[in-house]
ZADRENPA-803970 format. One record per residue (C-alpha): residue in one letter; chain; residue number from 1; x, y, z. Coordinates in nm, 2 decimals, padded with zeros to 4 digits. Layout:
residues N
@type: a | mol: A | seq: NUM | X: X | Y: Y | Z: Z;
...
//
This chain:
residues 272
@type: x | mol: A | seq: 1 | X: 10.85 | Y: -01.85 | Z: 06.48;
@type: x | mol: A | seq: 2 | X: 10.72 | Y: -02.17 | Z: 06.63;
@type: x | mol: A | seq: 3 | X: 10.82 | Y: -02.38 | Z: 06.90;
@type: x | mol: A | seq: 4 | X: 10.66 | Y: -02.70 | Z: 06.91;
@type: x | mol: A | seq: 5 | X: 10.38 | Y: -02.63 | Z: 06.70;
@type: x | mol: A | seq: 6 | X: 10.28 | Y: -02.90 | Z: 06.45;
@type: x | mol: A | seq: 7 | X: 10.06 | Y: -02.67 | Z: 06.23;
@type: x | mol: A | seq: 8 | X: 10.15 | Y: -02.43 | Z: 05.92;
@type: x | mol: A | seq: 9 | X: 10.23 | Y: -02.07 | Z: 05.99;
@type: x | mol: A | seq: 10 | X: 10.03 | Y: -01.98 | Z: 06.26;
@type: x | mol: A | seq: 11 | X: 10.18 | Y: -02.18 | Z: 06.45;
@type: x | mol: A | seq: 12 | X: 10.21 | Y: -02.02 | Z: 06.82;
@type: x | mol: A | seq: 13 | X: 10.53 | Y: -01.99 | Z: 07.11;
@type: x | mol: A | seq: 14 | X: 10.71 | Y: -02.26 | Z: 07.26;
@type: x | mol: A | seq: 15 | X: 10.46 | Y: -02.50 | Z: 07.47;
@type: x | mol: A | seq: 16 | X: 10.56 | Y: -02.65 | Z: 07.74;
@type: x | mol: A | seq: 17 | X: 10.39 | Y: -03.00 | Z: 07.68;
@type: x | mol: A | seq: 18 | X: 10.43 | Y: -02.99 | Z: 07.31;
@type: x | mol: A | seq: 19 | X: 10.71 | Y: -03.15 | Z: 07.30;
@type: x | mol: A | seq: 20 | X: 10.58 | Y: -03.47 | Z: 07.49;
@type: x | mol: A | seq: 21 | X: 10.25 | Y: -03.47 | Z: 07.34;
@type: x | mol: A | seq: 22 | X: 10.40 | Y: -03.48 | Z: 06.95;
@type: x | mol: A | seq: 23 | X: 10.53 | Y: -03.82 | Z: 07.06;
@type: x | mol: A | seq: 24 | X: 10.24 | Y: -03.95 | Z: 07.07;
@type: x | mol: A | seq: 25 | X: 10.14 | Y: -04.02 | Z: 06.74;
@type: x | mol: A | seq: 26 | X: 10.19 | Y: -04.34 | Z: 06.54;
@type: x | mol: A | seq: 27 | X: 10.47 | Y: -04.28 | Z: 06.26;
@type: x | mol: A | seq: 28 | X: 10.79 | Y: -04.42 | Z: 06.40;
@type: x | mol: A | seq: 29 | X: 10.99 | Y: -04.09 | Z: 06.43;
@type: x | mol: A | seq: 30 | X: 10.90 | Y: -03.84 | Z: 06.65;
@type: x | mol: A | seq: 31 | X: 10.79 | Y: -03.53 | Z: 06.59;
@type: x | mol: A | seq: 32 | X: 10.97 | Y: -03.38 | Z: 06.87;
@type: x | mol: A | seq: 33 | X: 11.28 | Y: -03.47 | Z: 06.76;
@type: x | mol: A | seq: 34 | X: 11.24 | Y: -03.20 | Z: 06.50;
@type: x | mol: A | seq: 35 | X: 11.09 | Y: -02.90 | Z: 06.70;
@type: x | mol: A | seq: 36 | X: 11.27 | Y: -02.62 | Z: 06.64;
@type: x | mol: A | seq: 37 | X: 11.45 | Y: -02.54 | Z: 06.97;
@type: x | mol: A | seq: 38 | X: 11.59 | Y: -02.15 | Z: 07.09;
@type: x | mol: A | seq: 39 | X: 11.94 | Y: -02.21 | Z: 07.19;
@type: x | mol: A | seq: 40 | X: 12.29 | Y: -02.06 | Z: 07.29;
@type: x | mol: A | seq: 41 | X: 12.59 | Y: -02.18 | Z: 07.14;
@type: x | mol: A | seq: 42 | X: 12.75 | Y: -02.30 | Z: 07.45;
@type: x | mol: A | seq: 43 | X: 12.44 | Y: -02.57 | Z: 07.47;
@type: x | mol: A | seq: 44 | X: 12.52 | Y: -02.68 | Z: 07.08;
@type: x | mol: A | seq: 45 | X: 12.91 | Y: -02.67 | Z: 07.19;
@type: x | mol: A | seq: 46 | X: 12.84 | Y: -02.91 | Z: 07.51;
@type: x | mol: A | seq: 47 | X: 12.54 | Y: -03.11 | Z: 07.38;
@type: x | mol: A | seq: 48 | X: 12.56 | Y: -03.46 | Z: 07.41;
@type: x | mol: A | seq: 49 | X: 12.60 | Y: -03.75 | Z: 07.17;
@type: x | mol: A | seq: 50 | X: 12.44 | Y: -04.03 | Z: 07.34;
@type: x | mol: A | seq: 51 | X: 12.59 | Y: -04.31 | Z: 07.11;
@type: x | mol: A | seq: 52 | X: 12.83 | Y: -04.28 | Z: 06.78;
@type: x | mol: A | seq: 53 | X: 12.62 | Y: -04.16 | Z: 06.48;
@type: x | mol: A | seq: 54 | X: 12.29 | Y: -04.09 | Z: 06.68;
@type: x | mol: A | seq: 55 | X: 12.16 | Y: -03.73 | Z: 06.72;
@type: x | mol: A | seq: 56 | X: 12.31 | Y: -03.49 | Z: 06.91;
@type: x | mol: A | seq: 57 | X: 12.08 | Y: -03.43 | Z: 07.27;
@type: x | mol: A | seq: 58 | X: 12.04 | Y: -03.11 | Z: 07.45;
@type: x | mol: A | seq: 59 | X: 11.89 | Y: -03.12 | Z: 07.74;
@type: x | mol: A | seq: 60 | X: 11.86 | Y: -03.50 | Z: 07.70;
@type: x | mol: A | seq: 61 | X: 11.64 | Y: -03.46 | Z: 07.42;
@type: x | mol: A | seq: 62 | X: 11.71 | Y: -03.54 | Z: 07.05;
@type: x | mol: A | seq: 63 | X: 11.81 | Y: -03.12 | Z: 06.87;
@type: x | mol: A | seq: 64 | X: 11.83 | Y: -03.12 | Z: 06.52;
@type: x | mol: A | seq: 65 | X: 11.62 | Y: -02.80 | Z: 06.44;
@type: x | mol: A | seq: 66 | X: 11.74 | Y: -02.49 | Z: 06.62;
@type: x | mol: A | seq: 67 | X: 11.77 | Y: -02.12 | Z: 06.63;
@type: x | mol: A | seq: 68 | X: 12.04 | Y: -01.86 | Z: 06.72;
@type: x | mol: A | seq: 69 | X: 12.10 | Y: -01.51 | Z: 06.74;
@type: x | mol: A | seq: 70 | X: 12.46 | Y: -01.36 | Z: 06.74;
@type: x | mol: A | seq: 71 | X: 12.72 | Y: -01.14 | Z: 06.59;
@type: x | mol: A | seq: 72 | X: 12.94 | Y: -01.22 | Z: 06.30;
@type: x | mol: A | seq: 73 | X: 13.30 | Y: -01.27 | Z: 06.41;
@type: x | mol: A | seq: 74 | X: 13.42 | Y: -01.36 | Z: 06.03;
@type: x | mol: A | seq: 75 | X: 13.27 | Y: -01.51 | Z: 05.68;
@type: x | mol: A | seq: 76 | X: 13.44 | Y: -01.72 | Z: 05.41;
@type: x | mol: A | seq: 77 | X: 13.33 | Y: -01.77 | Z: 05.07;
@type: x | mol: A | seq: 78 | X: 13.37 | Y: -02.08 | Z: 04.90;
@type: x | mol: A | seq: 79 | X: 13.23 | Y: -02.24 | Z: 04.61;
@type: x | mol: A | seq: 80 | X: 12.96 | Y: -02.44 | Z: 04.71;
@type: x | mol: A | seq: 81 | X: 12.86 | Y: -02.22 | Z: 05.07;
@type: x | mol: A | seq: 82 | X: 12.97 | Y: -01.92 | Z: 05.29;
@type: x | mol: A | seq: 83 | X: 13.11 | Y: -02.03 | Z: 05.63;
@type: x | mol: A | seq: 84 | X: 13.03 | Y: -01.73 | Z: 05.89;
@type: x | mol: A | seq: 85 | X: 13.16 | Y: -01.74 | Z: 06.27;
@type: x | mol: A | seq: 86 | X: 12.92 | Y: -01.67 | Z: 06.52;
@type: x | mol: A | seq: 87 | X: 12.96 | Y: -01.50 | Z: 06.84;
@type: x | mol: A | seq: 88 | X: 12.67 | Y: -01.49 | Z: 07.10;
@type: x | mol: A | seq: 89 | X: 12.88 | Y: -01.43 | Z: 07.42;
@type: x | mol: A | seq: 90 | X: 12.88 | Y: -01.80 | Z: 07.51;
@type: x | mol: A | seq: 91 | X: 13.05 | Y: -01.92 | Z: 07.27;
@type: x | mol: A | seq: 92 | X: 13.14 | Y: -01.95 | Z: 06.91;
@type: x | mol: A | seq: 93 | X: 13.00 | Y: -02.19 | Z: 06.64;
@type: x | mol: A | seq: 94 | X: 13.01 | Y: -02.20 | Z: 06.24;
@type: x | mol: A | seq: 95 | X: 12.71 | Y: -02.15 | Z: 06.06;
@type: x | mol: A | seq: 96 | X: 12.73 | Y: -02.27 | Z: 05.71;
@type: x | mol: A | seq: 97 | X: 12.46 | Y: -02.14 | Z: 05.41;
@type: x | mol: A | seq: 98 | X: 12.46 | Y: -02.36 | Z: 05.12;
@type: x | mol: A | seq: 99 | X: 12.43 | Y: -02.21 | Z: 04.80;
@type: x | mol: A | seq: 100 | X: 12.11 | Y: -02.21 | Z: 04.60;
@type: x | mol: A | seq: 101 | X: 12.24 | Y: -02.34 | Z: 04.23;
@type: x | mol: A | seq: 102 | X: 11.87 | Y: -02.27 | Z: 04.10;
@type: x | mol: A | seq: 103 | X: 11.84 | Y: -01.84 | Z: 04.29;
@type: x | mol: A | seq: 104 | X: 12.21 | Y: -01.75 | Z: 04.27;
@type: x | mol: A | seq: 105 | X: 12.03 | Y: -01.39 | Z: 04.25;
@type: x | mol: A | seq: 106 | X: 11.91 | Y: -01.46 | Z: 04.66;
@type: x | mol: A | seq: 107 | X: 12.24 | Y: -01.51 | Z: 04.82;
@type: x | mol: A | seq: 108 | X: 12.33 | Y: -01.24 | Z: 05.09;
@type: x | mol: A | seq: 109 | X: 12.64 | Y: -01.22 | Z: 05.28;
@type: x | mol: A | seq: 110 | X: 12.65 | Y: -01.07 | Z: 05.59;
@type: x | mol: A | seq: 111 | X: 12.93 | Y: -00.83 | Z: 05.73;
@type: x | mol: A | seq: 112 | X: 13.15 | Y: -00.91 | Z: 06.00;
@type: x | mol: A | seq: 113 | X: 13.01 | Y: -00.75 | Z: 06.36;
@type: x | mol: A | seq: 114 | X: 12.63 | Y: -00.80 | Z: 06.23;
@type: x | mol: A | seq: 115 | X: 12.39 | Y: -00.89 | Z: 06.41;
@type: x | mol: A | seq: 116 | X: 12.19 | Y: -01.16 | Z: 06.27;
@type: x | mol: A | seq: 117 | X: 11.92 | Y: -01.45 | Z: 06.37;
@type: x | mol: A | seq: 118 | X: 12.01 | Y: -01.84 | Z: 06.21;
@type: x | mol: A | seq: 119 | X: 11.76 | Y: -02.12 | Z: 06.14;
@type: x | mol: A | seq: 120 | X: 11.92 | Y: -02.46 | Z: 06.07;
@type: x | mol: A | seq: 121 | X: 12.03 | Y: -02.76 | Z: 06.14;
@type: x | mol: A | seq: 122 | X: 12.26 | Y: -02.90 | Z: 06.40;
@type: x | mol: A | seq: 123 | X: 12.54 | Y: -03.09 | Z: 06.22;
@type: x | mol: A | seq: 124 | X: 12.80 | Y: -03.32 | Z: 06.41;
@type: x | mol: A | seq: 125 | X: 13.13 | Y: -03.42 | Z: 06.14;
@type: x | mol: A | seq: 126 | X: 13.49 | Y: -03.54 | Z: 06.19;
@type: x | mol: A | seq: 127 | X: 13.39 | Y: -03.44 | Z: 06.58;
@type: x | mol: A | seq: 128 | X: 13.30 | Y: -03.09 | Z: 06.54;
@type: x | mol: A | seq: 129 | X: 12.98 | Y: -02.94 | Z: 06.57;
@type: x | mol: A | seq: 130 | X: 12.82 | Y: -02.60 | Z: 06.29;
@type: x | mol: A | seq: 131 | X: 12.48 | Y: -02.53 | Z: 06.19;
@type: x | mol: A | seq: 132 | X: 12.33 | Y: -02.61 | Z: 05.86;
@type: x | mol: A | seq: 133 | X: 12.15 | Y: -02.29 | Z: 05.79;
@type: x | mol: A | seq: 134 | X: 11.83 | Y: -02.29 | Z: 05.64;
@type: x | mol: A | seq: 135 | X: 11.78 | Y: -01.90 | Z: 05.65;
@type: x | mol: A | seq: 136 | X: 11.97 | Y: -01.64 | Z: 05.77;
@type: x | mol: A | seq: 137 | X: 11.85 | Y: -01.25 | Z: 05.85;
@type: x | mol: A | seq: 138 | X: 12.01 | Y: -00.96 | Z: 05.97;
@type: x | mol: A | seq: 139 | X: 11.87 | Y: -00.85 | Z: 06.35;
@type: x | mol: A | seq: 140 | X: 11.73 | Y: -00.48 | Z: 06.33;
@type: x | mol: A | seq: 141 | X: 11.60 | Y: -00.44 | Z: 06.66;
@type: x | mol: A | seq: 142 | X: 11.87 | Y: -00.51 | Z: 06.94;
@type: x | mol: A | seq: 143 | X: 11.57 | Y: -00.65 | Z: 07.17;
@type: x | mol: A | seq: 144 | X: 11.56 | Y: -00.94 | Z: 06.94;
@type: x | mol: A | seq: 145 | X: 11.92 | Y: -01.06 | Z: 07.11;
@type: x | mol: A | seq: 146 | X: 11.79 | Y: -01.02 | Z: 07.49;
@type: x | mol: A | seq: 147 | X: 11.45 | Y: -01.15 | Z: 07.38;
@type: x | mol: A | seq: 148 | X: 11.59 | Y: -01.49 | Z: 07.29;
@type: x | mol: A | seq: 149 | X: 11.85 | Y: -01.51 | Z: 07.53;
@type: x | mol: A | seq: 150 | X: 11.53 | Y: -01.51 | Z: 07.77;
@type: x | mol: A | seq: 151 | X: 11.34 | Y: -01.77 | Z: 07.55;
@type: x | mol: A | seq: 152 | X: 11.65 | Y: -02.02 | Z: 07.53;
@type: x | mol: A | seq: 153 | X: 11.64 | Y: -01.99 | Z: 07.95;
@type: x | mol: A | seq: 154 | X: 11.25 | Y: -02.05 | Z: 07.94;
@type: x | mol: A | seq: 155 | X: 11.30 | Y: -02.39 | Z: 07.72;
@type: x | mol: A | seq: 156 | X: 11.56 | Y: -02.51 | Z: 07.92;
@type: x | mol: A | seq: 157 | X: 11.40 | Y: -02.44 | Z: 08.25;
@type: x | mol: A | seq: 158 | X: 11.11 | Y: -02.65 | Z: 08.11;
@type: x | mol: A | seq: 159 | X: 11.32 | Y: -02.91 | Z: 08.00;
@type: x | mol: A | seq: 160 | X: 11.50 | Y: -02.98 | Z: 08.29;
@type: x | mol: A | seq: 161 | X: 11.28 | Y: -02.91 | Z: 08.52;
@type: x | mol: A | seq: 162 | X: 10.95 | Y: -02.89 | Z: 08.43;
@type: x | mol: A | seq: 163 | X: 10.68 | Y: -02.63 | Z: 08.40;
@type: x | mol: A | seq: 164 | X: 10.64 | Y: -02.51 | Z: 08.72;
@type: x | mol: A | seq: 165 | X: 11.01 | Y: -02.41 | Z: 08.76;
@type: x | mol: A | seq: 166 | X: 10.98 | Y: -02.20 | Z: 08.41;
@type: x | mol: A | seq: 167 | X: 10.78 | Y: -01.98 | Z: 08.57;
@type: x | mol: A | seq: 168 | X: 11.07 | Y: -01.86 | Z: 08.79;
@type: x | mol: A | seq: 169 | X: 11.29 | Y: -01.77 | Z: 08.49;
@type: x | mol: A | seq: 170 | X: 11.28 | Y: -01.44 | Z: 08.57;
@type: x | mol: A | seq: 171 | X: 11.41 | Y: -01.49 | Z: 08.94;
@type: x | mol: A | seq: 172 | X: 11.65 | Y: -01.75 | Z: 08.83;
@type: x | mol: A | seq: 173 | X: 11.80 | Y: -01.59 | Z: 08.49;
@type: x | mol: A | seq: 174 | X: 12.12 | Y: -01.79 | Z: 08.47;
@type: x | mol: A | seq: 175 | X: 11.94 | Y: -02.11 | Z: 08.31;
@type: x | mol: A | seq: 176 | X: 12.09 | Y: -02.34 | Z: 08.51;
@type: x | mol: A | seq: 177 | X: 11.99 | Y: -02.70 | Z: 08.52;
@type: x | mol: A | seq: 178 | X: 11.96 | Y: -02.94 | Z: 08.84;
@type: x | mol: A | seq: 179 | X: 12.30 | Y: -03.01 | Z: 08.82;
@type: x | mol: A | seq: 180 | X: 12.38 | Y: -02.65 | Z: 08.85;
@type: x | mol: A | seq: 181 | X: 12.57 | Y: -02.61 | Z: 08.50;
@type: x | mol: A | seq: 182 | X: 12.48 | Y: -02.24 | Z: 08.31;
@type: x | mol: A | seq: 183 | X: 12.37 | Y: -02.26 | Z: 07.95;
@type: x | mol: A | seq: 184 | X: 12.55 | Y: -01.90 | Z: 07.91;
@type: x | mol: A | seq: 185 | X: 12.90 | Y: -01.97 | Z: 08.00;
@type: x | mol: A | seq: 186 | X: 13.09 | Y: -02.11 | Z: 08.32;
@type: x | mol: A | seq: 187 | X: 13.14 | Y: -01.98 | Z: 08.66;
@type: x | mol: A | seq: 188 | X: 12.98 | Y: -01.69 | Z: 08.63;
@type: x | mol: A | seq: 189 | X: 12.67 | Y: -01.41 | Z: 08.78;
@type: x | mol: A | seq: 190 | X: 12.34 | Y: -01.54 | Z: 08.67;
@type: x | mol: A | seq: 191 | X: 12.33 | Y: -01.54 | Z: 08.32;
@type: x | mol: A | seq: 192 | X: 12.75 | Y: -01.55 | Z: 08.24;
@type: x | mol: A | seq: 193 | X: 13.05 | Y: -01.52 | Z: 08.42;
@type: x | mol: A | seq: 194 | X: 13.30 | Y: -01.29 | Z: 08.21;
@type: x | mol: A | seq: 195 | X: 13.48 | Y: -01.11 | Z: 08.38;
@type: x | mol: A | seq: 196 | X: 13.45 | Y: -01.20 | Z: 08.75;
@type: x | mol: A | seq: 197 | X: 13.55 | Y: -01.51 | Z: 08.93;
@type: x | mol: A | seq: 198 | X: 13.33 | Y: -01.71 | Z: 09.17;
@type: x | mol: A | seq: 199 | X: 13.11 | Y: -01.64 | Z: 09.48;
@type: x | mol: A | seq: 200 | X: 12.81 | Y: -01.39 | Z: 09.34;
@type: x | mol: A | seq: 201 | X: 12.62 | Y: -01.37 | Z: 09.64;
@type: x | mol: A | seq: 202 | X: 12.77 | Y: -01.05 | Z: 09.71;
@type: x | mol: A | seq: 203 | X: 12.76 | Y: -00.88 | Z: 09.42;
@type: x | mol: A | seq: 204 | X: 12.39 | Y: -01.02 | Z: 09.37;
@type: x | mol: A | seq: 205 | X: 12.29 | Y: -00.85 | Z: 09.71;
@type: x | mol: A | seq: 206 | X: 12.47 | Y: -00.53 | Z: 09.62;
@type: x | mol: A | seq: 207 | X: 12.35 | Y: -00.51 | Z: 09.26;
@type: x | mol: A | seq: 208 | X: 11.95 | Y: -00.55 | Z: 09.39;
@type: x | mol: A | seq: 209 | X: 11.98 | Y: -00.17 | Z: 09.53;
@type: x | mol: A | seq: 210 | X: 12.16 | Y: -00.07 | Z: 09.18;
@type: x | mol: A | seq: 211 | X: 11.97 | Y: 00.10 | Z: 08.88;
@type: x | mol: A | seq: 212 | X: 11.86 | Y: -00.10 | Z: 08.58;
@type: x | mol: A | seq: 213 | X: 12.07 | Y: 00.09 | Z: 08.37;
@type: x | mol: A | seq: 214 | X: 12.40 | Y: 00.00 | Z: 08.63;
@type: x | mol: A | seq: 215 | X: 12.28 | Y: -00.40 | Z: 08.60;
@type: x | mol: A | seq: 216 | X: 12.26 | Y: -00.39 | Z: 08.24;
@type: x | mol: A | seq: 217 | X: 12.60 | Y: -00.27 | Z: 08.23;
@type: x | mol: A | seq: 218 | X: 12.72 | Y: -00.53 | Z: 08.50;
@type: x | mol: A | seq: 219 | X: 12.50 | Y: -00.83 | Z: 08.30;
@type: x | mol: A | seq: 220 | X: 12.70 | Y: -00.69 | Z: 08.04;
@type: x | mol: A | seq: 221 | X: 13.03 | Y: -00.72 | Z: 08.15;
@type: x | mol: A | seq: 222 | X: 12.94 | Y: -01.05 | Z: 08.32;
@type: x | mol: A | seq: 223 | X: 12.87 | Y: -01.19 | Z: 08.01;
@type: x | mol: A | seq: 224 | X: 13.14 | Y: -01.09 | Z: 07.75;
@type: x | mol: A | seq: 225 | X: 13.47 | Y: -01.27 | Z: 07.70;
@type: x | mol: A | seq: 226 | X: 13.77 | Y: -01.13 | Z: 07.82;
@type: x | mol: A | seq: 227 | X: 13.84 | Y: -00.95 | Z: 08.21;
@type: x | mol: A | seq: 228 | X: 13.81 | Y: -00.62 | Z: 08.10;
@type: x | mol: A | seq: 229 | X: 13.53 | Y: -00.39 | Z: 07.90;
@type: x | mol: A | seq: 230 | X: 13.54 | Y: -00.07 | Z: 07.77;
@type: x | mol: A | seq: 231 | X: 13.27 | Y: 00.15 | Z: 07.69;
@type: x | mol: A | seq: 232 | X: 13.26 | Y: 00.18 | Z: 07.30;
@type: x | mol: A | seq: 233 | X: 13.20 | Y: -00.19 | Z: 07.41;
@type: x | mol: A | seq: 234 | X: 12.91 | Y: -00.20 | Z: 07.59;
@type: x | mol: A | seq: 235 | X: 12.77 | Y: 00.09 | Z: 07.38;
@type: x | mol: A | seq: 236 | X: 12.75 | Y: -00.14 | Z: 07.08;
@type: x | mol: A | seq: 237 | X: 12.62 | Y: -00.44 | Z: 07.28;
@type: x | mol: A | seq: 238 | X: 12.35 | Y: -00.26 | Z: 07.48;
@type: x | mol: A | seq: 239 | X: 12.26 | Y: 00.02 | Z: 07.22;
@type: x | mol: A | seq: 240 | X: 12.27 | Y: 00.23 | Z: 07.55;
@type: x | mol: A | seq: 241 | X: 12.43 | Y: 00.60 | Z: 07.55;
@type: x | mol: A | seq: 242 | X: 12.81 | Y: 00.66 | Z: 07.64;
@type: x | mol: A | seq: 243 | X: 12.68 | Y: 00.92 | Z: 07.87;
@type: x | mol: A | seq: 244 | X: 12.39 | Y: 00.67 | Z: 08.02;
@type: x | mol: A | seq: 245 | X: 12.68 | Y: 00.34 | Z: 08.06;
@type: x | mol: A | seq: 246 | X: 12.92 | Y: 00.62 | Z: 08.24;
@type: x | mol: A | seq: 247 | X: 12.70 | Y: 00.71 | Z: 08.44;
@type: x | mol: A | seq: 248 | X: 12.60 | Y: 00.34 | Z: 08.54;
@type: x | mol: A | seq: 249 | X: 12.95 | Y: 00.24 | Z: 08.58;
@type: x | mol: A | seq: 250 | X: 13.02 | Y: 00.52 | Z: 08.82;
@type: x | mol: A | seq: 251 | X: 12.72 | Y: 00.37 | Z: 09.01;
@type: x | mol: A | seq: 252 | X: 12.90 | Y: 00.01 | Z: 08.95;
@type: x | mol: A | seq: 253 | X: 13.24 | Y: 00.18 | Z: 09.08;
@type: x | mol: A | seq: 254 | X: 13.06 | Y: 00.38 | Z: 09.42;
@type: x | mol: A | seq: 255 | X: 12.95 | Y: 00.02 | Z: 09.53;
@type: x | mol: A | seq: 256 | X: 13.27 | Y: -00.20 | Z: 09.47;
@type: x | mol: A | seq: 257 | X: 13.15 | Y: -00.36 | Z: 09.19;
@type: x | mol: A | seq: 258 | X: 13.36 | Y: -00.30 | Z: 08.92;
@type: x | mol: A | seq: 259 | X: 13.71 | Y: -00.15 | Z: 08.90;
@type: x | mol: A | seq: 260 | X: 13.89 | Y: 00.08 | Z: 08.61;
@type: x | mol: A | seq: 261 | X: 14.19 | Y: -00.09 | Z: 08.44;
@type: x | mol: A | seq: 262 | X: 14.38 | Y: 00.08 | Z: 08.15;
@type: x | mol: A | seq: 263 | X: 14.16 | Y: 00.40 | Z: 08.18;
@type: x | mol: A | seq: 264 | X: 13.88 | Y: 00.56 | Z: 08.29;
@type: x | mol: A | seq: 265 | X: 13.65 | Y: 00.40 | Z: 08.04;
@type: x | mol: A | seq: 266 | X: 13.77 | Y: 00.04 | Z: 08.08;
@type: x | mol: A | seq: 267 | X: 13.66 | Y: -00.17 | Z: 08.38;
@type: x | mol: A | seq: 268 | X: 13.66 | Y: -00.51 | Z: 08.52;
@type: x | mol: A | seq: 269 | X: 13.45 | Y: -00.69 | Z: 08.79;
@type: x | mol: A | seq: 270 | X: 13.59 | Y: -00.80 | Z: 09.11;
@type: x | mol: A | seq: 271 | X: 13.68 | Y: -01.12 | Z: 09.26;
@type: x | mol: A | seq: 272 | X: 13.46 | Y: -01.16 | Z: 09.51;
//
C-alpha cells in the first residue's frame, strides 16, 4: 500500500510532506487530491463538503481515494453491484463493488461478520455518503485491524497538526484534532468512548498500573457500540482467550473499572 507515493508499486508508507510536495507540479489538478488516505468511517461520515458539488474534505484536504478495514454487518446483491455494510467500531458506511461485465468469473462475496480491508472511492449522492470499491479482500491476520486503526491516527495527527505532533501518536492514541474532536467516536477514552461517559482522567490514571492484556479489554469495550460487552465479544474482536479476557476483566473489576451487568461474563464501564 502507498500513501502519497507518486511512483508504481514500490511505492513506500504514508510521508508526511508528500502530500504538499505533489502540489507542486504544473498540471492543474493536484496530485494530492488523489493520495490514497487510511481512514475510519466516522471521518468519511463527518467529512466536510466545502461547497455543493465539490469534493468531499477530511481533514480540510480534498479525500477521494481511501482505505478501510471493518467487519461486514450485511450484503445485498443486485444486478449491476453488491452493497456490503461496514462496521469498524466508529461507525457504519456502505461499500458498494461494481460488477465486472467482462470477469464475471472474479466476483467474491463476502460473508457477514468478515473481516475485510476496502480500496475505493469516496462517493457523496442524494446527501449520503458509501465507498466506491475498487478491491475488496478478506483480513487474515487480526493485527491488520489495530495496525490501521494506528496509521489512520498517524495521518490525521499530521494533518492537523503537523509532523512533529505525529510523533506523539502513541502517547496521544485518541486522534484528536486541535479542536479536540476523536476520529474514533464521541466522548469517549482515548481512542472511543463506548461504553463510558465522560471525564477519563481517572480511569486513564488507574488503567496505567493495569496489564496490557486488562487495557486491551478496556480499549475494547471503550470502543464498541452499546453500554455493555460480553466475552464471546471481545473474544472475537481481540482474538484473545476466554480464559486470558476473564482474567483481565477481573483485573478491570478489582480496580473499579468496569462493572458486571446481566452476568458474570457481561460488563460495562463506569461513569466516572
Amino acid at each position: 500500500m502507498c500513501y502519497g507515493s507518486q511512483g508504481g508499486d514500490d511505492g513506500g508508507g504514508f510521508m508526511a510532506g508528500s502530500q504538499q510536495g505533489s502540489q507542486s507540479g504544473s498540471s492543474g489538478r493536484n496530485f494530492a487530491d488523489d493520495t490514497l488516505r487510511p481512514v475510519t468511517i466516522k471521518q468519511l461520515i463527518e467529512c466536510k463538503e466545502p461547497y455543493p458539488g465539490s469534493e468531499l474534505a477530511v481533514d480540510g484536504l480534498p479525500t477521494t481515494q481511501v482505505t478501510l478495514v471493518g467487519q461486514v454487518r450485511s450484503s445485498s446483491t443486485h444486478t449491476i453491484n453488491i452493497t456490503y455494510r461496514l462496521d469498524d467500531g466508529t461507525g457504519l458506511i456502505d461499500v458498494k463493488k461494481w460488477a465486472d461485465s467482462d470477469r464475471p468469473e472474479t466476483a467474491v462475496s463476502f460473508a457477514p461478520d468478515t473481516y475485510v480491508r476496502v480500496f475505493g472511492r469516496l462517493v457523496s449522492y442524494n446527501g449520503k455518503r458509501h465507498v466506491s470499491a475498487h478491491f475488496i479482500r478478506a483480513i487474515d491476520d487480526f493485527n491488520e485491524v489495530n495496525y490501521h486503526l494506528l496509521e489512520a491516527t498517524y495521518v490525521h495527527l499530521v494533518m492537523t497538526k503537523g509532523s512533529a505532533a505525529a510523533g506523539q501518536a502513541g502517547a496521544g492514541a485518541g486522534g484528536t484534532d486541535a479542536d479536540g474532536d476523536s476520529m474514533f467516536v464521541d466522548g469517549g477514552y482515548g481512542a472511543g468512548g463506548g461504553g463510558g461517559g465522560g471525564g477519563g482522567g481517572a480511569v486513564d490514571a488507574r488503567l496505567a498500573t493495569c496489564s496490557p492484556a486488562a487495557r486491551t479489554v478496556f480499549n475494547f469495550m471503550a470502543n464498541s457500540p452499546g453500554e455493555h460487552t460480553n466475552v464471546s465479544q471481545v473474544v472475537a474482536g481481540t482474538r484473545m482467550s476466554a480464559a486470558d479476557i476473564t482474567a483481565a476483566a477481573d483485573e478491570l473489576l478489582a480496580g473499579g473499572i468496569i462493572y458486571t451487568t446481566d452476568d458474570d461474563d457481561t460488563w460495562a464501564i463506569f461513569d466516572v
